[in-house]
N, C-alpha and C positions, 0 to 999 in steps of 0.2 A: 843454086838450090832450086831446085822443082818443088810442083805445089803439093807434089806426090811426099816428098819428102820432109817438105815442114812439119815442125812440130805440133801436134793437134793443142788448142788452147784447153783447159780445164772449163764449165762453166761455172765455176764455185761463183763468182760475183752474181749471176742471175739466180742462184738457190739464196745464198745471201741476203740477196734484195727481196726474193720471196718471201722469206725466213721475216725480216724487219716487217715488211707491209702487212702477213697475217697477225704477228706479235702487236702490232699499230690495232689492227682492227680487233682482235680481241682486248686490247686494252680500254679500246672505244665503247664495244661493248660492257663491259665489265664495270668501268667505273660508271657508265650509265645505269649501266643496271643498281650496283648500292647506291649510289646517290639516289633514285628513283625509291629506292626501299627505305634508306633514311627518311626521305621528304614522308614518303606515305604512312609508315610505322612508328618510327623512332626521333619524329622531331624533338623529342629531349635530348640525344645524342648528337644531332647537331648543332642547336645550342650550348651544350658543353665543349664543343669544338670550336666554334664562334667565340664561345667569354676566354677559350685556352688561345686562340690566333687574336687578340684582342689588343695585348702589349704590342705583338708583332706589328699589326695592321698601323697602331700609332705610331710606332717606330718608322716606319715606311712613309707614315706621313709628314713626319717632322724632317725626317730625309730628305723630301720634295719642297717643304717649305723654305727648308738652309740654301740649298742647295741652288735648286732650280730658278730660273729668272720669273718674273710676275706676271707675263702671258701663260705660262708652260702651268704655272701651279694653281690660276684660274681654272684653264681646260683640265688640268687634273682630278681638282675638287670636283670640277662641273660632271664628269665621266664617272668617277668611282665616289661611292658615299661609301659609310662605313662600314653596312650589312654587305652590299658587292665585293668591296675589300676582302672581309672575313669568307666568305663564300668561296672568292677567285681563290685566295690562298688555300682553302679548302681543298676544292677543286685539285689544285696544282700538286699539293701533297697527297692525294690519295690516286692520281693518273702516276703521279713517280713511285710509291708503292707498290701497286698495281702490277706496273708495269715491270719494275723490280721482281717481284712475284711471281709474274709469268714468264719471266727471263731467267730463272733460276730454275722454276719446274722444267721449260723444257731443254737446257744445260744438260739437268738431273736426267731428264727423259732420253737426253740424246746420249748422253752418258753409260748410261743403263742400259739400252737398247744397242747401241754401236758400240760403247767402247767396250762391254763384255765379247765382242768377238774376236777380237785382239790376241 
């Protein structure tokens, strides 16, 4: 086999990887930007999201206390108090959203765009 005659690779994995890293950085943006707008407009709204992750957060902690040996759940308590807690979980559910959101739009957009030529 000559090099003349290999087969040419596809780059689908490098559009791929593109595809993931702008999906990444528009997520980044995105969820900073509403949490920026909650903090500065709407801190009611994230306090309603704090007293609703509130069970959860406890839950998480009693997790750590059963669970966990008595170095591990010192350094735990000492790292996360319970506004960080409800925050991070915040945080975590509105970047998997988000990010869910803009992985469906542009599915839809590739969708629509590509697969009507079909």
């Amino acid at each position: 086999m000559t090099i003349e005659s290999a087969p040419r690779r596809d780059p689908r994995f490098l559009w791929l990887f593109l595809g993931k890293v702008i999906l990444l950085m528009a997520t980044i943006v995105a969820v900073y930007a509403l949490y920026a707008y909650l903090h500065a407009y709407r801190l009611d709204w994230l306090g309603w999201f704090y007293v609703k992750l509130q069970p959860l957060t406890s839950s998480l902690y009693g997790l750590v206390e059963t669970y966990f040996p008595d170095d591990v759940k010192y350094k735990i308590r000492g790292a996360i108090t319970d506004d960080l807690g409800q925050r991070s979980l915040f945080l975590l559910f509105l970047t998997a959203s988000v990010e869910l959101a803009l992985y469906s739009l542009f599915k839809l957009l590739k969708f629509v765009l590509v697969g009507s030529r079909r």
